[in-house]
C-alpha positions as CSV (number, residue, x, y, z in Angstrom):
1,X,76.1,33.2,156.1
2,X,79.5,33.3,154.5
3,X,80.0,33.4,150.6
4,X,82.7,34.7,147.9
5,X,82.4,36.2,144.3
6,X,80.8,39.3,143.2
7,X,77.4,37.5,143.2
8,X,77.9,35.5,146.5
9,X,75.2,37.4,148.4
10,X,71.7,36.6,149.0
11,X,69.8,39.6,148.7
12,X,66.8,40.3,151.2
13,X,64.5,43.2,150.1
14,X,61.2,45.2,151.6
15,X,59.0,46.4,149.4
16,X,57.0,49.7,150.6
17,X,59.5,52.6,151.0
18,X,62.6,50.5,149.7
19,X,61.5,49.1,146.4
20,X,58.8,51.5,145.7
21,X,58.7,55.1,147.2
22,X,55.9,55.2,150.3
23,X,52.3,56.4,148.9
24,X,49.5,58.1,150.6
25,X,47.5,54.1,150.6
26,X,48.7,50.6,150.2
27,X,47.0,50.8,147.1
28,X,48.2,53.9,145.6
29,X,52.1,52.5,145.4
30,X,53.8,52.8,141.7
31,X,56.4,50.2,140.5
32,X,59.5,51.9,138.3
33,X,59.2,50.2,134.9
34,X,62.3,49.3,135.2
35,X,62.2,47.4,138.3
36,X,60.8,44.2,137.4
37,X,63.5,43.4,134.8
38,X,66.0,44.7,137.2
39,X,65.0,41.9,139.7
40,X,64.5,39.2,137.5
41,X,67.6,39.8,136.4
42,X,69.6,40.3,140.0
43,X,67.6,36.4,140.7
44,X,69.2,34.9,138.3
45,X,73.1,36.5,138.7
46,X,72.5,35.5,142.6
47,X,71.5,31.6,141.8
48,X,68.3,32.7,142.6
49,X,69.0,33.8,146.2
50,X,66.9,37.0,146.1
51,X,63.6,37.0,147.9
52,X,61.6,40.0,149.0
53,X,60.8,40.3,153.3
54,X,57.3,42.4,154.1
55,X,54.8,43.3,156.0
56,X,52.3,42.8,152.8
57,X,50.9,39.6,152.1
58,X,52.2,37.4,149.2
59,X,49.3,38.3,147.0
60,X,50.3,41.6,147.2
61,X,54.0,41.7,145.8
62,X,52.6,39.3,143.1
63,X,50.1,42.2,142.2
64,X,52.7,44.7,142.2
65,X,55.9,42.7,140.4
66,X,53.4,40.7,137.9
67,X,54.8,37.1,136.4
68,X,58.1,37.5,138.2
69,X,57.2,34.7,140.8
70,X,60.0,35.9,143.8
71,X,60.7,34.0,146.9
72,X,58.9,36.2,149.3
73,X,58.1,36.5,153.6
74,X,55.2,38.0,153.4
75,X,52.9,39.6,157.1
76,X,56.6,40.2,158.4
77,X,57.6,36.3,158.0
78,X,54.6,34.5,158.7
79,X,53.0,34.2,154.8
80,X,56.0,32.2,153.3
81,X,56.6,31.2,149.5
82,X,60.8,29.8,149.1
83,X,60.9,28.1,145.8
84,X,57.5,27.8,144.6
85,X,56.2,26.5,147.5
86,X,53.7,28.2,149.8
87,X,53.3,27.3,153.6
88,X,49.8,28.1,154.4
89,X,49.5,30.1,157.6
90,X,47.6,28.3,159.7
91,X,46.5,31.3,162.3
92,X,43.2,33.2,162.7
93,X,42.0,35.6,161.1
94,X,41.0,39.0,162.8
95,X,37.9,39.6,160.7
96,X,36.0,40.9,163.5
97,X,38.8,43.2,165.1
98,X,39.2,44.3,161.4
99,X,35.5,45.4,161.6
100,X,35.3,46.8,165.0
101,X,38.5,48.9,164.2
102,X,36.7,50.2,160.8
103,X,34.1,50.7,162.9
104,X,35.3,52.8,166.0
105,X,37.5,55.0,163.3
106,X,35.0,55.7,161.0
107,X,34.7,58.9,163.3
108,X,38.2,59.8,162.0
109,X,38.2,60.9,158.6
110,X,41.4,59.8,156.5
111,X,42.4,56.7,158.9
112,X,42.7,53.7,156.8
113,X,42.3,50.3,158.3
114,X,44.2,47.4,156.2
115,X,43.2,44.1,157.4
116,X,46.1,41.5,156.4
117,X,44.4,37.9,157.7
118,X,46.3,37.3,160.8
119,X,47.0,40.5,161.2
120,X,45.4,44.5,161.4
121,X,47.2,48.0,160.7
122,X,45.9,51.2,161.4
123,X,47.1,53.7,159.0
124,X,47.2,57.8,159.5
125,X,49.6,58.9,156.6
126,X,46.4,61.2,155.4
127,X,45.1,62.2,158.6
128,X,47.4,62.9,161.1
129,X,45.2,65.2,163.3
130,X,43.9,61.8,164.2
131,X,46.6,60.0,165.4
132,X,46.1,59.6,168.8
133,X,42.3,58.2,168.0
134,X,44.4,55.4,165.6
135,X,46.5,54.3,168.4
136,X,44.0,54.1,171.2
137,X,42.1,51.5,169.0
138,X,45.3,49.6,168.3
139,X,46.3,49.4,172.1
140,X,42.7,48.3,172.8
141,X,42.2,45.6,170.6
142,X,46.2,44.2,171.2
143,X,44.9,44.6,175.1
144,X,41.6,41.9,174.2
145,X,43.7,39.8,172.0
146,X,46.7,39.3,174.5
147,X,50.6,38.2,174.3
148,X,49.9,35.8,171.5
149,X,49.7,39.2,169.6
150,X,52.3,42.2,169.6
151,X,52.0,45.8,168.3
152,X,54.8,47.0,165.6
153,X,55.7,50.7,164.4
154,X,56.0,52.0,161.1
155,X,56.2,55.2,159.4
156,X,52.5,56.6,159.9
157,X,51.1,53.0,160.9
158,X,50.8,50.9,163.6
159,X,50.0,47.1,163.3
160,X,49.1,44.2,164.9
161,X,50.6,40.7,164.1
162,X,51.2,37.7,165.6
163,X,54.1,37.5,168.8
164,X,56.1,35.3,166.2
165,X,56.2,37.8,163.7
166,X,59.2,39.7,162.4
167,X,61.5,40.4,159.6
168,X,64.4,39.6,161.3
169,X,63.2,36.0,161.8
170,X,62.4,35.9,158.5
171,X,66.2,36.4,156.9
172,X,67.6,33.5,159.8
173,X,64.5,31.4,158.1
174,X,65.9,32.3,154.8
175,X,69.1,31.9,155.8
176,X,68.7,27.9,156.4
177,X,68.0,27.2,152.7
178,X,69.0,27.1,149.4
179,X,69.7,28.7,147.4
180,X,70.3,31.4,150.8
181,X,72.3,29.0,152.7
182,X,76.2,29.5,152.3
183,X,75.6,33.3,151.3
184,X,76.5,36.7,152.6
185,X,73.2,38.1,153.0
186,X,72.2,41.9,152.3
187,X,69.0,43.1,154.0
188,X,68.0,46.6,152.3
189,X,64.8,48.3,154.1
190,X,63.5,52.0,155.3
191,X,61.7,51.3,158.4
192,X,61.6,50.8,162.2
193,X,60.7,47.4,161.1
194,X,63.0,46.4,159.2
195,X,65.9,47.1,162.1
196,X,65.7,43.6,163.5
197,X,66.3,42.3,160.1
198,X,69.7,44.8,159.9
199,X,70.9,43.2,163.1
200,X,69.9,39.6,162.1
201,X,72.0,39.3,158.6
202,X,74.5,41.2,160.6
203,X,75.3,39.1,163.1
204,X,75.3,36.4,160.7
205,X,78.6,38.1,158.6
206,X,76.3,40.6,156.4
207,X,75.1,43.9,155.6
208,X,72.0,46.3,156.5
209,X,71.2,49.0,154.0
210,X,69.4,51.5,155.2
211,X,66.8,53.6,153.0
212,X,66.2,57.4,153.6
213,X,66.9,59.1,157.0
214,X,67.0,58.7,160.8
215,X,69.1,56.1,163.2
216,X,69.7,52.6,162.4
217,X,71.6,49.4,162.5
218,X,72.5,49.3,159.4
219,X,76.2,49.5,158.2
220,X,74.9,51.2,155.0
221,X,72.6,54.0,153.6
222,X,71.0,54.8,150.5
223,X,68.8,58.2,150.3
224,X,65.7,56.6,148.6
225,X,64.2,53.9,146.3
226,X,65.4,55.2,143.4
227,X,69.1,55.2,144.3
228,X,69.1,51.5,145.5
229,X,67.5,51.3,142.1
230,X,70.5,53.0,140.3
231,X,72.4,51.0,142.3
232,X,71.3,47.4,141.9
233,X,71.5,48.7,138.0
234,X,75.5,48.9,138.7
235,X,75.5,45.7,140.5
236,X,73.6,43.9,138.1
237,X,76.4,45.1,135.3
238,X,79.2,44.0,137.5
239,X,79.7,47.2,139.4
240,X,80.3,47.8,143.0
241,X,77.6,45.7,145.1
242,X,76.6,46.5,148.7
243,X,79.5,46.2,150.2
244,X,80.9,49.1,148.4
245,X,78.0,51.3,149.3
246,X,78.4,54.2,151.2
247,X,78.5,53.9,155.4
248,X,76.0,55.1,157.4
């Protein structure tokens, strides 16, 4: 992805910990006010070339940034909406691993199992005396459902999604179409998996921002979601853009 101007980027965005600050449930997240507008706004100064890449489902970003109507990769690529149009999974669902997970960690208070369709994550943000009971039952039902299946990290959570899965695939998808195509593209995230996505636009000629601490990929760093806030602000009135933000 190559492009020129001070909007010639295609911006690539995850939600949980980069958007919005991390909460204690998937539920519990709060939007800024201020970020809706800020988006809508960014879409339209980037010929629309601004789509968010997570491990939520589409359903959920719509919840969370009402009316707005974003290109998103939702379940870490595999729940895709580019333009308006929605390409329908077509995978199983893991209903009855979702159950038998609730099921085996009801014994551990403050575990929260998120079942995502085609996918399962076990979280342990608010009980973390019970880690090691969250990732037995992970490895145990990744064992049953074999190498069509793959475990990720995350901060607190470990999920299990399909082998095709993954954010990096997701920005080379996006990078095949308009308006993405022809683009420098940006990938700004705060997790382990969000890494792949950092090398992916790199390789391609663009930049991985990094949110928050500890080793990464990407060429840049911002300390949380509400500096990359501050700082899409600037961008948005013509200020420095990523590539003027500071190295990691």
């Amino acid at each position: 992805m190559t492009g020129s101007g001070a909007f010639g980027e295609a911006l690539l965005l995850d939600f949980d910990g980069t958007l919005a600050p991390i909460a204690p449930n998937p539920d519990a997240v709060r939007v800024h006010p201020d970020l809706p507008g800020l988006l809508a706004d960014l879409r339209d100064r980037l010929g629309g070339a601004l789509a968010i890449v997570t491990g939520r489902p589409i359903a959920d970003i719509d919840r969370f940034l009402p009316g707005l109507d974003l290109d998103v990769c939702g379940l870490h690529g595999l729940d895709r909406r580019v333009g308006g149009r929605h390409e329908p999974l077509g995978l199983p669902s893991l209903a009855a691993d979702v159950a038998a997970l609730r099921d085996v960690l009801s014994a551990c208070p403050g575990t929260l199992v998120e079942d995502k369709g085609v996918g399962v994550a076990v979280h342990w943000r608010q009980a973390p005396a019970h880690e090691a009971e969250a990732r037995a039952a992970i490895d145990r039902v990744a064992a049953r459902l074999g190498p069509a299946y793959r475990i990720q990290e995350g901060k607190a959570v470990r999920e299990i999604v399909p082998a095709e899965a993954g954010k990096g695939k997701a920005a080379a998808f996006l990078a095949r179409l308009p308006p993405y195509a022809g683009r420098t593209a940006v990938f700004v995230g705060d997790d382990v998996t969000d890494e792949a996505a950092f090398r992916s636009v790199q390789d391609m000629g663009g930049t991985g921002v990094k949110i928050g601490p500890g080793d990464t990929a990407a060429r840049r760093r911002l300390g949380s979601p509400d500096d990359l806030r501050d700082r899409l602000a600037v961008w948005r009135r013509g200020g420095d853009g990523p590539a003027g933000w500071p190295a990691s």
